[in-house]
C-alpha positions as CSV (number, residue, x, y, z in Angstrom):
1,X,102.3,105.4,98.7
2,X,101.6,109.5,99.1
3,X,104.0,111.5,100.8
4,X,103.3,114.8,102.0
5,X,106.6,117.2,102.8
6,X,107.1,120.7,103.7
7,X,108.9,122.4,100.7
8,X,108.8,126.0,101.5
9,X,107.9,129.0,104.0
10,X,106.6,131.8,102.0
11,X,105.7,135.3,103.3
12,X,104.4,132.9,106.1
13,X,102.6,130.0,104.2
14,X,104.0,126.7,104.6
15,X,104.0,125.0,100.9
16,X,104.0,121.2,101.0
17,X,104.3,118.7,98.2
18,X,102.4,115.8,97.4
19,X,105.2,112.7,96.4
20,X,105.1,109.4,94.8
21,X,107.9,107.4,94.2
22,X,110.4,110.1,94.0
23,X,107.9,112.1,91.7
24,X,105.8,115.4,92.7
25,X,102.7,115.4,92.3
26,X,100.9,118.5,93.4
27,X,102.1,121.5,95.4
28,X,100.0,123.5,97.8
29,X,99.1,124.5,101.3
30,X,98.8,121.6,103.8
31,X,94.8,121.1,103.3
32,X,95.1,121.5,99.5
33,X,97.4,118.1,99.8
34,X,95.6,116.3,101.9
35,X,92.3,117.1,99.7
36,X,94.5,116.6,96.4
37,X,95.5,112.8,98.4
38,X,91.8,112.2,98.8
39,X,90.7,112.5,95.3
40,X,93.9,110.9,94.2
41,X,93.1,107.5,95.9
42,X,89.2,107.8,94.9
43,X,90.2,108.2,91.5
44,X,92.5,105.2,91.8
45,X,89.6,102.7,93.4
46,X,87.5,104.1,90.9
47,X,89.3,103.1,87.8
48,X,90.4,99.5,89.4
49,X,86.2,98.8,89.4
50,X,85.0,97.6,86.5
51,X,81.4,99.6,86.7
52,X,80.3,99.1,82.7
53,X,78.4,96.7,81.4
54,X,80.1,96.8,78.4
55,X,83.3,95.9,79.2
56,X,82.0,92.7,80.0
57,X,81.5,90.6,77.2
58,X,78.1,88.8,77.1
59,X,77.0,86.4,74.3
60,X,73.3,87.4,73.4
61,X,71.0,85.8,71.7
62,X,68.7,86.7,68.8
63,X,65.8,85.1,67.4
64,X,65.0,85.6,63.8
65,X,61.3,83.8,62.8
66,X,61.1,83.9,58.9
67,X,57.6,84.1,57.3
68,X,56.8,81.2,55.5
69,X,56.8,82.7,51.8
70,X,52.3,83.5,51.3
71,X,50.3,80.5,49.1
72,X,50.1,82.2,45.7
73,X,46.4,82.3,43.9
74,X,46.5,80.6,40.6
């Protein structure tokens, strides 16, 4: 879970911190957070999908048709 907290007032600008578990993650103005939250949880729903085909293993099958070896002249 994000948490957003007020850290600091300077010359005027409130700076707020983005935290999870205990741990900062980014630290900006208010919108900068919430923006920073945003792309944090797209990028997490984003890597739980599994969007390649080729992380899913497929068994394909190949046909080989061999020639039948050519009647020789004699």
């Amino acid at each position: 879970m994000l948490d957003t907290r007020l850290v600091a007032l300077i010359r005027g600008h409130a700076m707020y911190e983005v935290v999870e578990d205990g741990r900062t993650l980014f630290t900006g103005t208010l919108p900068e957070c919430r923006r920073f939250e945003m792309l944090h949880d797209e990028k997490r729903v984003d890597a739980m999908r599994n969007k390649r085909r080729r992380d899913k293993p497929e068994a394909k099958i190949f046909r080989i048709h061999g020639r039948l070896p050519a009647a020789s002249a004699f």
